[in-house]
N, C-alpha and C positions, 0 to 999 in steps of 0.2 A: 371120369368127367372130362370130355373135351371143351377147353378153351377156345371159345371163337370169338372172330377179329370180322368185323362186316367195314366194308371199305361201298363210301357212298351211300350212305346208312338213309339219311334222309331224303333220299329220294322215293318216287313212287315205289320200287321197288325193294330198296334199301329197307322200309319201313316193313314192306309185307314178309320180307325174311326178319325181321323182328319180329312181328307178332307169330311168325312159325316157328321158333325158336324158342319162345314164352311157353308152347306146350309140350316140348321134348325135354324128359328125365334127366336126359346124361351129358344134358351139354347145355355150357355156361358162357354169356356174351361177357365178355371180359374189357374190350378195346372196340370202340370203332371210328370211321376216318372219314371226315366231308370237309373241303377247302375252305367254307366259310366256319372263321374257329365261333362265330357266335351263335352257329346253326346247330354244330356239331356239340358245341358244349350246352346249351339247353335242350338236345336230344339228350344227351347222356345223364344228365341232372333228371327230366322226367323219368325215364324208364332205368335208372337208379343203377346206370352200368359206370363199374367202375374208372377207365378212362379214355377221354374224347381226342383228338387226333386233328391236326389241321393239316400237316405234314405227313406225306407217304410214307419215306424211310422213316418220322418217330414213330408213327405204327406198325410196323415191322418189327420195332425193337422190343416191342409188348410182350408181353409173357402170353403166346396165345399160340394156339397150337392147328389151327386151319382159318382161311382166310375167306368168304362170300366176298366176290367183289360184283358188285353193283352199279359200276361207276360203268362211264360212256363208252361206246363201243371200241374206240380207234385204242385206249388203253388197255383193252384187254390185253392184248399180247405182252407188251412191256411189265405190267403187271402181274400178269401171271409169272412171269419168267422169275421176275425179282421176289416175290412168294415163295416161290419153289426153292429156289435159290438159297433163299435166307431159312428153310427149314419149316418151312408151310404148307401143309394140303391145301389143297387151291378148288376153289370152286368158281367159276368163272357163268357170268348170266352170258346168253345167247345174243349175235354171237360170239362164239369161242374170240373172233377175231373177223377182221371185213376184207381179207385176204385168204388163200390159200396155202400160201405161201409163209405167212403169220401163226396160220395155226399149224401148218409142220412145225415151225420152232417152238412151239408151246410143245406139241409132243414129243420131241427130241428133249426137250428139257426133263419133261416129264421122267422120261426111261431113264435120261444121264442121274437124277437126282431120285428115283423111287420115293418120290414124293405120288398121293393120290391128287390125279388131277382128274375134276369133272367141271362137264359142261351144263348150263342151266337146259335143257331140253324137257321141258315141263310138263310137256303134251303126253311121254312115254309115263306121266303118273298119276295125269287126271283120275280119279275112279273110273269116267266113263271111257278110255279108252284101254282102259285095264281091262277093263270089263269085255270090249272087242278082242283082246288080244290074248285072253282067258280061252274063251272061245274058238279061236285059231289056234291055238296050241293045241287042244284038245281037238280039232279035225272036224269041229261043228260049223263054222263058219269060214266063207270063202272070198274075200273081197275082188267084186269087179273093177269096181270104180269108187274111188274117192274124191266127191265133189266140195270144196272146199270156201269160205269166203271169209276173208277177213278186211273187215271194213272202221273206216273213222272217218271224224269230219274233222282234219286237225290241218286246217291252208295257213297258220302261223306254227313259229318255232315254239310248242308248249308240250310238255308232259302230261303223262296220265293223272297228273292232281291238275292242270289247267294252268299250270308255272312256267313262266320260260325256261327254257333248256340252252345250256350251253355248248352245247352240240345238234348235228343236227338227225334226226331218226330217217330209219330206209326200209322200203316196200323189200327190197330183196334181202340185203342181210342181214334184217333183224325182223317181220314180221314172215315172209315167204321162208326163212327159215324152222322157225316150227311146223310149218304143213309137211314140209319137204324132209323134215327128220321124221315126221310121224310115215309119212306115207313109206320109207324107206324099214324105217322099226317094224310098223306092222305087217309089212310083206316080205319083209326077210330079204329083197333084194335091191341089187341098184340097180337105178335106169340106164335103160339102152339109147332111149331117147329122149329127147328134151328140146322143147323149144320155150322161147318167153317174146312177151308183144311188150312195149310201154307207151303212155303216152306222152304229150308235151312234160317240158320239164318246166316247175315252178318259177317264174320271173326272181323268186329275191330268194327260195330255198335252194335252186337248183337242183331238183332232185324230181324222177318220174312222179305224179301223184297219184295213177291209175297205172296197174300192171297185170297183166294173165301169164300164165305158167301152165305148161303139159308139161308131163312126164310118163314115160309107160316102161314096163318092166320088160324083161325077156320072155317072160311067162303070159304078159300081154295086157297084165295089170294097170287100170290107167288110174291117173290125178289130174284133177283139171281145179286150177284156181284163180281165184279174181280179187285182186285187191285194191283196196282205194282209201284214199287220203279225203277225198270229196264226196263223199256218204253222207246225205243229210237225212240220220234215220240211228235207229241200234247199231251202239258199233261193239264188237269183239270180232271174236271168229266163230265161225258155225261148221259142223263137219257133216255130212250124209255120206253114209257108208251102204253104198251099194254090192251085195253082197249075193251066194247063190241060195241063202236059206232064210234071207231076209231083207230089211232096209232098216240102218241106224243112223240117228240122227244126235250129233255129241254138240252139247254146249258146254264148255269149261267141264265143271265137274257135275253136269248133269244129263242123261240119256233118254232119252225118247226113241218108242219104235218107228217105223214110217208112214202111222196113222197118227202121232202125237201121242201117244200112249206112253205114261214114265213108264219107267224098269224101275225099277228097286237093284237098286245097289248097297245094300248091308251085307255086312262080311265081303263086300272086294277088299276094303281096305282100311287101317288103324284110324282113319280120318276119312273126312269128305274134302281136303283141302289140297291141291294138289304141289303148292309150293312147302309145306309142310310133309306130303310126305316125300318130295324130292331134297329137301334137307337130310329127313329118318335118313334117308338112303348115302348120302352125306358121309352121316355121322357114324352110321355103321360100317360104312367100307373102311372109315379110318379104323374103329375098332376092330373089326377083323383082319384088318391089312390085306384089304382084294382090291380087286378094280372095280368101280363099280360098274352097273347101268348107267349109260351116257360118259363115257370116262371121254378123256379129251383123242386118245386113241379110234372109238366107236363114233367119235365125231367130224373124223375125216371123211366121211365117205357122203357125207351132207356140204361140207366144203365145198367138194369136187364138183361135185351138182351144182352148188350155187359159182363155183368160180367157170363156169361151161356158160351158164344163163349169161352170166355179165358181158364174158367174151365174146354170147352171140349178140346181145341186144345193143352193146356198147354202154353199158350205164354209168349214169354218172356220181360221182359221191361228190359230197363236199367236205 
């Protein structure tokens, strides 16, 4: 039974590795961590975990034996390190870190401590991109182009429950991130080229609100993506996977062919939920002691890419 410690538990995402965690066997939430102690302790009082955390280092000190941190981007790094450090598999949400620089020292930690460190790369577990890369493996499918959009209407500082955030969210390293890891997973390689466009930056967020991304492979592979903060319409992300034997069309964990046609997806995977089975995957690299899929190692190479964008576009963080 793995003891886990979820850090930033009640946030939008905090919450959704909870309920992925309610359906795996062999692993028990023990401790989790959110700076407000009145948030944090009636999280822990309903979902009846035994104790709640206001404080970093007293949740470190818990009897738990890996860590989901869930908390704002600029702490990843620091976090992870002191995780690891203190004798925690680390599992760290995307991304890794909002440097390049940040995430080498998480993976230097990582090796110095053989501790498992993974990255939240979520997109590598959907069913539906399973399901494409099922496919590619087996030599059935050949990706030309992946067209990509991930869109929101979110022009104040709120999260995915519609709450103020006390940080502020980024079109490059944290939403262009998961395209840019996916497109590099599924084609095995990294790009030769890259360019990125932005627009104005937001009067009081500071930060592009509308951004485009190329990328093409050596092999000659392209990604073309467009993201926006200013979508007044559905927002997630949508994939089209332009292909030589076909056209896919990936929504979260659901696949359509290029006429709207589902696929059926039973038996890709133990679940239809994809932050659930990015946990499994978690939980068993602890128990088998490997590295896993997405390890913070496999996550450099998404880094690299995203710290090229910034240095060409000049972007700005706050």
């Amino acid at each position: 039974m793995v003891k886990m410690g979820v850090a930033g538990a009640y946030g939008a995402f905090g919450l959704k590795h909870l309920d992925a965690l309610a359906n795996i066997d062999d692993v028990q939430v023990t401790a989790i961590f959110g700076p407000n102690k009145q948030k944090i302790t009636a999280l822990a009082t309903e979902r009846k975990i035994p104790t709640a955390c206001s404080e970093f280092t007293d949740f470190l000190e818990q009897d738990i034996d890996a860590v989901i941190l869930s908390t704002p981007t600029q702490m990843h790094c620091d976090q992870s390190i002191a995780c690891m450090r203190a004798g925690k598999h680390t599992f760290s949400e995307i991304p890794m870190a909002d440097s390049l620089s940040d995430a080498k020292k998480m993976d230097a930690v990582q090796k110095e401590t053989g501790m498992i460190g993974m990255v939240g790369h979520v997109r590598r577990f959907n069913p539906s991109h399973q399901w494409i890369k099922q496919r590619i493996d087996a030599g059935d499918f050949n990706i030309q182009q992946l067209d990509a959009q991930t869109y929101f209407f979110r022009r104040t500082n709120t999260n995915a429950k519609g709450e103020a955030r006390s940080w502020t969210d980024h079109l490059l390293w944290h939403h262009a991130c998961h395209t840019i890891d996916l497109f590099l997973y599924q084609t095995g390689e990294v790009p030769s080229e890259v360019f990125g466009l932005q627009g104005p930056a937001h009067p009081d967020l500071g930060i592009a609100m509308d951004m485009t991304i190329g990328l093409k492979t050596p092999s000659g592979k392209l990604c073309t993506l467009s993201l926006s903060f200013n979508n007044d319409g559905p927002f997630g992300s949508f994939f089209r996977y332009i292909g030589d034997t076909g056209t896919y069309i990936a929504n979260y964990d659901d696949l359509f062919d290029g006429k709207q046609n589902p696929i059926d997806l039973t038996g890709v995977a133990v679940s239809n939920n994809g932050i659930e089975l990015i946990d499994r995957e978690f939980i068993t690299a602890i128990e088998e002691n490997r590295e896993p899929n997405s390890s913070f190692a496999q996550g450099l190479a998404v880094m690299q890419v995203m710290q090229l964008l910034e240095d060409q576009m000049g972007v700005l963080k706050v």
